[in-house]
N, C-alpha and C positions, 0 to 999 in steps of 0.2 A: 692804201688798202684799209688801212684801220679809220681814217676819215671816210669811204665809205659804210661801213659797217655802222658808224655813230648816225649817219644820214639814215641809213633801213631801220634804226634802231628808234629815230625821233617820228619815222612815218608811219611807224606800225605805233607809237604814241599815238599819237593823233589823230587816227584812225578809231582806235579802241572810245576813246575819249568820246569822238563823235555817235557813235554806236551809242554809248551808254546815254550819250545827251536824247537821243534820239528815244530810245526804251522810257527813260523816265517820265519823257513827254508824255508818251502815251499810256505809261499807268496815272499819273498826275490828269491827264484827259478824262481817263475814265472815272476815278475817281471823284472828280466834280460833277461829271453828268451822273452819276450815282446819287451823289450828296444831292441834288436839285428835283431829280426825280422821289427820293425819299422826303423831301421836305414836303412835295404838292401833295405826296400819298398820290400818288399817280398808279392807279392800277388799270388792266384791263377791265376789270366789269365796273370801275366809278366812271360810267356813264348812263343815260339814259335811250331809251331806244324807241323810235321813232316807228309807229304801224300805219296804218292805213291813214289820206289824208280826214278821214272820219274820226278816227282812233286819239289822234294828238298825241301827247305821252304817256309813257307807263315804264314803271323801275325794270329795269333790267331784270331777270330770271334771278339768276346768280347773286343780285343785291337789295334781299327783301329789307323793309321801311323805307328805302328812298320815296321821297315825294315828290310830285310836280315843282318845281321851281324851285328847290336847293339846290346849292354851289358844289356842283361835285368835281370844281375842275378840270374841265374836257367842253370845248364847246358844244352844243347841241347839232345834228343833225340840219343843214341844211335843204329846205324845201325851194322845189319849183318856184316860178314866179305864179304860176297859173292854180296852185296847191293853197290853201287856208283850210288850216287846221280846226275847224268846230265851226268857223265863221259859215260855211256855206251850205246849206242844205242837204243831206244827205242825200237825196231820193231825186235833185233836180235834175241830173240826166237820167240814172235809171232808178224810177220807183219801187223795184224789184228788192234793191239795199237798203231800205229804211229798214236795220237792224242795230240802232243803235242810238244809244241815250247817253247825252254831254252834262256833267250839270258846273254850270260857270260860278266862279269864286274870285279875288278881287284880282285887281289889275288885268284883267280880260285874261285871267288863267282858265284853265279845263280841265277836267276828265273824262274821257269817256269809254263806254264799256260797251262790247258786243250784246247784242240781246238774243236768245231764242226762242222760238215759239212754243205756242202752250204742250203745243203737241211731244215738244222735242223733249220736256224735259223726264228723266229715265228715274227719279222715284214718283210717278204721276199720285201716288195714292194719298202721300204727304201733302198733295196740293186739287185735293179735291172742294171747291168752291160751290156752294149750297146756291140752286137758282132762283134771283129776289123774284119770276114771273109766276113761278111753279110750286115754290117751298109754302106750304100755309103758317109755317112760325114766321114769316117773313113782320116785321110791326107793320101794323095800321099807318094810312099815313106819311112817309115818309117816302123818300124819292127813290125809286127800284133802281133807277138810272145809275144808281150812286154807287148800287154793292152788286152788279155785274163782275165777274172776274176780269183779269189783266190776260190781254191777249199773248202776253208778249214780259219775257222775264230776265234781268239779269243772272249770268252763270257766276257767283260770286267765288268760286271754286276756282275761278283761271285767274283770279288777282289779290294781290298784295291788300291785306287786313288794313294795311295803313294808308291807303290810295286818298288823299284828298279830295271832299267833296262840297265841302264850303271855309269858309274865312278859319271857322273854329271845329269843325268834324272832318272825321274818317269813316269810311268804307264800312268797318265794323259795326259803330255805333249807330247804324240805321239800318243796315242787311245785318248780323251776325250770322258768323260761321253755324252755331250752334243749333240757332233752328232750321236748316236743311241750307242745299248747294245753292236756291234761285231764291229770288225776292224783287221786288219793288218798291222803290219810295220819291213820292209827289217831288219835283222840283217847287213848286209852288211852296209846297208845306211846309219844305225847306229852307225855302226864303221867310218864311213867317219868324221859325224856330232861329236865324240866325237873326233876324232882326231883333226877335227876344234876348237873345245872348248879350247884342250889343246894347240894348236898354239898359239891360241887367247889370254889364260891365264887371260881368265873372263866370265862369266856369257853371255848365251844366251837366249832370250826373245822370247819365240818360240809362234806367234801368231796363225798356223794352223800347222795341220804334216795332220794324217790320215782322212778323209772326206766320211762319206758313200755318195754311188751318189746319194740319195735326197740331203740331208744336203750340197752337192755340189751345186746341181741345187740349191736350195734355196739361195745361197749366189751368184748368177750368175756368179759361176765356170766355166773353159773352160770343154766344152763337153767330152773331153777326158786327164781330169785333171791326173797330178800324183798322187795330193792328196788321189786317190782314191785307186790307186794301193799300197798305204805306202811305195814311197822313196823318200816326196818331205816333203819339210818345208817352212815355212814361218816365217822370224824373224828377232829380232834387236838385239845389243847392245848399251852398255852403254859408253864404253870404244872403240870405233872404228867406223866411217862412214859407211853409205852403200858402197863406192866404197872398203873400205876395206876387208869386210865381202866378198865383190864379187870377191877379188882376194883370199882370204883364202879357198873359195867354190871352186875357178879354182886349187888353189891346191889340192885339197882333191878330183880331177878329175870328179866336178859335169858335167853330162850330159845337162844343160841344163838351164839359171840362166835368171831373169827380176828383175829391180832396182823399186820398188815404191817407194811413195813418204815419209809411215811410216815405210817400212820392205823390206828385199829382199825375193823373193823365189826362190830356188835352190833345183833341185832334180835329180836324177841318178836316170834315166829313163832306160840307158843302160848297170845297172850292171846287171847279172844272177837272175831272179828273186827266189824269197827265196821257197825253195822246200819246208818248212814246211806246205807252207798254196798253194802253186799254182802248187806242187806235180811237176813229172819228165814230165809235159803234153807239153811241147814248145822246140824249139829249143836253143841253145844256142844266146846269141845277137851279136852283132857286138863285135869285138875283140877286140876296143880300145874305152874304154868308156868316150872320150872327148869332152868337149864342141862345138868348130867349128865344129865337124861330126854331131851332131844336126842339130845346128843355120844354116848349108849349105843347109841344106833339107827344111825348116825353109822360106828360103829365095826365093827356086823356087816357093812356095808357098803361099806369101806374096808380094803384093803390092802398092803403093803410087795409093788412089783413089782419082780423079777432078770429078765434076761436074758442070758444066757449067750454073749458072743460070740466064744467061745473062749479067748483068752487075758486077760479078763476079764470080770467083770460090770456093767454096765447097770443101775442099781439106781434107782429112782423110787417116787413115790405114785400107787396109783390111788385114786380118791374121784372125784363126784360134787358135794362139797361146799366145793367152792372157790368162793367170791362173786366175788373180783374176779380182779385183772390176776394167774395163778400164778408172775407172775417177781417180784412185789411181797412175794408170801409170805414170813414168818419162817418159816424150818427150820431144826431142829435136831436133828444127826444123832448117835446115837454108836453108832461101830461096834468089836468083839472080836474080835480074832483071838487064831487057836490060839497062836502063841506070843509074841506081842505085847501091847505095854500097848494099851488101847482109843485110838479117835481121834475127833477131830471133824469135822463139815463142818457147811457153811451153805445149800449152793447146794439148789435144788428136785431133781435132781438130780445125784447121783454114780457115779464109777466106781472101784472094786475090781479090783486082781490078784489071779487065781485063785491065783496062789504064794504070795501072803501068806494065805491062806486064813482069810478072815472065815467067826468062826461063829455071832454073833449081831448082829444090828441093830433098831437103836430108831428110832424119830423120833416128834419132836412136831412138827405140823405148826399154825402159825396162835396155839399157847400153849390150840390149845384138845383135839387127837385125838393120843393116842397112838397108833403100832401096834409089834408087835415083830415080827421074826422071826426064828428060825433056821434056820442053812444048815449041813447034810453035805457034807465035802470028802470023801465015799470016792469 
């Protein structure tokens, strides 16, 4: 009897034993896939999310700054064989969806962004566009074709400030949130400006790019600013002068460039403008998109103004062709008098004594327009 009870006594051992081998296991289980999961930082929303084959990628809701092409740990979305992400035409089965603008960055990366029509967008009054056939302040001269409005606008309001849109920019730094929800800006222009960077081989400090025209007007924008059209910028570095930056711009074949006193602005007013948002509606532009074919048009229509207010002159710029703030502008003056060594100034402008009698004056205005004039003291 008592040798059974020692036998019930080793089996219920044994038993227990095994149980407890068993529970360990499985907190020791879980435990590791914990530990593995916490190391990758494995979450639900560290992925990216996959929209239309037009669309490509875009950061998840839930995970603003994510960019195109960082490591978030989770594979990407698998496409069709029959699906290319940006590769394919939008519009080539049905022309109805060409709503949407890709712009490529290195290693065949993308972004691309819904667009809506001019009609759609719901503050209309912020994006009211002066027409170059009809406006008579429109300059002499110059290609109407060019400052048409954009048919067709990004809604910058449904994505991430941080969206990748070349090698060295974001989203922000050519739409900003701050001057209104839609915008546009050149692919072309684009490719200029990152070509500049890469010249440069540093960092660009881009104080204005695309401008609805209120947000123009309110900054007292020139009336028919590039800003407005998306292929002009305004910026500094860290590592190079403004005259620098203005010979890197004349490489990169800008249309059209002024030196201020914190930033240059430079914009290619004369490449083809971008079919995505201004559609197949204008002619082609002039065939050599350089600087001097601007600043020459520029010049017939810009003058050295005197005003005579009796015991001196009142001497200023008129032009048309001021972009930004005119008290920002570099000027530089020099002026001849009849018996005097010449002299300088800086200011936008100056005033002259009739007794000292000036009888030529120059100025460069911006590093980009000359004008001269001369004055009769009879």
């Amino acid at each position: 009897m008592l040798l059974i009870l020692v036998k019930i006594a080793l089996i219920k051992t044994e038993l227990l034993r095994i149980v407890y081998n068993i529970t360990m296991n499985k907190i020791i289980l879980v435990l590791l896939i914990g530990t593995s999961l916490a190391c990758n930082n494995f979450q639900p929303s560290d992925q990216f999310i996959l929209g239309s084959a037009n669309q490509g990628l875009s950061a998840a809701p839930d995970e603003p700054g994510k960019l195109p092409g960082e490591d978030v740990g989770v594979e990407d979305p698998q496409l069709p064989d029959d699906e290319d992400v940006g590769g394919k035409d939008p519009d080539q089965n049905n022309p109805a969806e060409l709503k949407v603008a890709c712009y490529l960055y290195a290693q065949g990366s993308e972004s691309c962004f819904d667009l809506v029509d001019y009609e759609e967008i719901t503050t209309l009054d912020d994006y009211e566009y002066k027409d170059p056939y009809t406006d008579s302040s429109f300059p002499n001269g110059f290609n109407k074709g060019q400052y048409v409005k954009p048919l067709k606008f990004i809604d910058i309001s449904n994505y991430d400030a941080l969206i990748q849109v070349a090698d060295n920019f974001i989203l922000e730094e050519l739409i900003p949130i701050r001057q209104g929800d839609y915008g546009v800006f050149s692919k072309l222009a684009l490719r200029k400006i990152q070509n500049l960077r890469n010249e440069l081989g540093g960092a660009l400090f881009i104080h204005s790019a695309y401008r609805s025209p209120a947000y123009n007007k309110g900054l007292s924008g020139a009336k028919w600013s590039r800003h407005k059209y998306g292929d002009a910028i305004d910026f500094h570095a860290d590592i190079a002068d403004l005259d620098k930056l203005k010979e890197l711009c004349i490489s990169q074949g800008v249309s059209f460039y002024q030196v201020y006193k914190s930033h240059i602005h430079c914009d290619w007013r004369e490449l083809t403008l971008d079919s995505d948002f201004y559609g197949e509606q204008v002619p082609l532009p002039l065939p050599l998109p350089i600087a001097s074919a601007t600043i020459d048009k520029m010049h017939k229509s810009s003058f050295v103004s005197i005003v005579d207010n009796g015991k001196e002159y009142e001497v200023s710029v008129n032009t048309d062709y001021i972009e930004d703030d005119p008290k920002d502008l570099v000027y530089s003056w020099n002026v001849q008098f009849e018996n005097k060594k010449a002299k300088s100034y800086s200011n936008s402008k100056i005033f002259l004594k009739k007794k000292s009698k000036p009888t030529q004056i120059y100025v460069n205005i911006g590093g980009s327009l000359d004008l001269f004039m001369n004055i009769s003291n009879k």
